[in-house]
N, C-alpha and C positions, 0 to 999 in steps of 0.2 A: 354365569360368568365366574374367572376365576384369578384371583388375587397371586400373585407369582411373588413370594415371601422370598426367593433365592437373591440375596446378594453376591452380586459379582466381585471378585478379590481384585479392587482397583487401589489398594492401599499401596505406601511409597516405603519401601523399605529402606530401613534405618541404616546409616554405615558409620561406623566410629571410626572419627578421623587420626590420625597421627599424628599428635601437633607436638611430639617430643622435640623437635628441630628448633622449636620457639621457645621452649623453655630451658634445654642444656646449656647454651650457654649462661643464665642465672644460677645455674645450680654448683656448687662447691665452689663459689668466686669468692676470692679473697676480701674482705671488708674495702672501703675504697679508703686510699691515703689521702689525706686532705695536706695542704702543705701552704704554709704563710707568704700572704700577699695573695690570695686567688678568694675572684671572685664565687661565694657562693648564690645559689636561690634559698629564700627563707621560706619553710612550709607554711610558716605562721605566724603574720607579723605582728612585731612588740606593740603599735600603736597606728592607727588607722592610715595616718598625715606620715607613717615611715616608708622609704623604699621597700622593695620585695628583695633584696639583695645586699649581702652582707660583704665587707672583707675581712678576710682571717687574717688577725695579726700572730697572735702565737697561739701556742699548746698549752694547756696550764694542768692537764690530765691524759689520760690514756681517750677519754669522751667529751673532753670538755676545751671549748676554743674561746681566747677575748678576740671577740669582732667588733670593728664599726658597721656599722648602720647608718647609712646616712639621712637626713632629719630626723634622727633620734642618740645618737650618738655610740659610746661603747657599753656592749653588753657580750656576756657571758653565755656561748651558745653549747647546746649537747648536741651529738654530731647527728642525733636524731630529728633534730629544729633545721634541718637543712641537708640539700643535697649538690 
């Protein structure tokens, strides 16, 4: 009797997909302008018992906004602490 060692090429060939359509538009977009009285979402909130959502009251920097928070009050947000 004899052992037939030939495997068959039943393997799936690989296709790289295109996904440039999904990313162009993030690519060379302008920073986003934040503008007073708008709500934002907080990446990460100041205190457990605080909303997840700030409002921006002014600009006090090129990165830096005073917000409220509500059940925690006013804090000092970088524009990286929200989107």
């Amino acid at each position: 009797m004899q052992l037939n060692s030939h495997k068959p090429n039943v393997g799936v060939q690989l296709k790289s997909q295109n996904l440039g359509w999904l990313i162009k538009p993030y690519i060379n977009q302008p920073p986003q302008e934040f503008q007073p009285d708008t709500w934002v979402k907080l990446l990460e909130l100041p205190s457990r018992f605080s909303f997840d959502e700030a409002l921006l009251l002014c600009q006090i920097s090129e990165d830096d906004w005073v917000a409220w928070i509500p059940d925690h009050g006013e804090a000092v947000l970088h524009v990286s602490e929200f989107c």
